[in-house]
RODO-2510 file (C-alpha; in nm, 4 decimals, decimal comma):
residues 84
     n   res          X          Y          Z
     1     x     0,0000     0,0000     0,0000
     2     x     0,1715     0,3519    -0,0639
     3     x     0,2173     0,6004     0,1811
     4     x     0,0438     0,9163     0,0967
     5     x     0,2546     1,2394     0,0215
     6     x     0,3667     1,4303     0,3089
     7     x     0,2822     1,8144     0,3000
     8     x     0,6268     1,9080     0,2783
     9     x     0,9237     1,7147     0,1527
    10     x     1,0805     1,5337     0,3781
    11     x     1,4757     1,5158     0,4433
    12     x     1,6805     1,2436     0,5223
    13     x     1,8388     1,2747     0,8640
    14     x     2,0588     1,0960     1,0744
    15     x     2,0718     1,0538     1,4364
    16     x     2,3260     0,8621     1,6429
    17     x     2,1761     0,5987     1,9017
    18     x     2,3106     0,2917     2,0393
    19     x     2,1265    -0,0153     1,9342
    20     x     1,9121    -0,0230     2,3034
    21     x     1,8095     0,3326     2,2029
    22     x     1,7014     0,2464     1,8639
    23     x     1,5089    -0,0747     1,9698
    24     x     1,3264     0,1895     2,2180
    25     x     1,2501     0,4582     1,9348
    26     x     1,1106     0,1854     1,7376
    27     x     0,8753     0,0389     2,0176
    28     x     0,7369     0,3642     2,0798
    29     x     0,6720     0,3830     1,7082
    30     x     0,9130     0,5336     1,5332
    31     x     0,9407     0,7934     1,3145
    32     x     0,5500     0,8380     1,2954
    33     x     0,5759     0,8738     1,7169
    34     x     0,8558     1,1555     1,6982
    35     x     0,6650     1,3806     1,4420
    36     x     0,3034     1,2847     1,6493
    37     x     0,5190     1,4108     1,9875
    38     x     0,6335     1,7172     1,8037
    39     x     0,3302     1,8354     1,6670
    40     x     0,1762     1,7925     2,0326
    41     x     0,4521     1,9423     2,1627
    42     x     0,4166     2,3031     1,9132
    43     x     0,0156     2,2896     1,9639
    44     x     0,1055     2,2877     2,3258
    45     x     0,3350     2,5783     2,2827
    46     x     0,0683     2,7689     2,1066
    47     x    -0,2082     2,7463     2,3469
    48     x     0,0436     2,8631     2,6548
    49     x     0,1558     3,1894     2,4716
    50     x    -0,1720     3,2634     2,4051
    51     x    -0,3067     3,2017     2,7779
    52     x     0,0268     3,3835     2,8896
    53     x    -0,1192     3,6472     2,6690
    54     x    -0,4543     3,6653     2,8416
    55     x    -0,3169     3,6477     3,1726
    56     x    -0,0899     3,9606     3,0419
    57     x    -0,3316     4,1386     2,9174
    58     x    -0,6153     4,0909     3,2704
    59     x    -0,3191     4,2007     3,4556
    60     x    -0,2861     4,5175     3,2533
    61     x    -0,6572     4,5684     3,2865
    62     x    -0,6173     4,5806     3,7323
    63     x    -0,7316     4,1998     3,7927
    64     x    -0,4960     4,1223     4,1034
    65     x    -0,2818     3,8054     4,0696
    66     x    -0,4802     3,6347     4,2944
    67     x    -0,8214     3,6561     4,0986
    68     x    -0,6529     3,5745     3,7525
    69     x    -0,4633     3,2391     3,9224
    70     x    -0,8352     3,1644     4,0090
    71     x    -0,9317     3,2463     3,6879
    72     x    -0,6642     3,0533     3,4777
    73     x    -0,6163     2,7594     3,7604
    74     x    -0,2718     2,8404     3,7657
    75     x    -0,0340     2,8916     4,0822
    76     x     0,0088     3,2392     4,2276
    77     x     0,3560     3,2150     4,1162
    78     x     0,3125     3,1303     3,7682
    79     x     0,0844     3,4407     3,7230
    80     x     0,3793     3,6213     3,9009
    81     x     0,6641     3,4916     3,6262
    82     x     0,4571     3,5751     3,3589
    83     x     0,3346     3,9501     3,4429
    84     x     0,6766     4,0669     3,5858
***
């Protein structure tokens, strides 16, 4: 059965592992599981800018840090990083 055409072209790469690490790589599915863990991975990226965003943006607006940690169900202290 042929494998349909990827959006891009892909590039042969090579990566140095020792055969244990390669056996591993393969059981968790190989190539297909690497560019399935990246894509996760950037989506995930994504969605935290654009809630650090938010959180920048009701802090700008007066919300205290203690209301927005509510709001977002993050810690105190993660509100803190991200507004100072």
């Amino acid at each position: 059965m042929p494998r349909p055409k990827p959006p891009a072209p892909l590039i042969v790469r090579s990566v140095r592992m020792t055969e244990a690490q390669w056996l591993a790589f393969n059981a968790l599915g190989g190539s297909d599981w690497l560019r399935n863990r990246i894509d996760k991975l950037r989506a995930a990226g994504v969605a935290k800018r654009e809630r650090n965003n938010r959180i920048r943006k009701a802090h700008a607006m007066g919300m205290s840090q203690v209301d927005i940690s509510k709001q977002f169900g993050v810690d105190r202290t993660t509100v803190w990083r991200i507004v100072t």
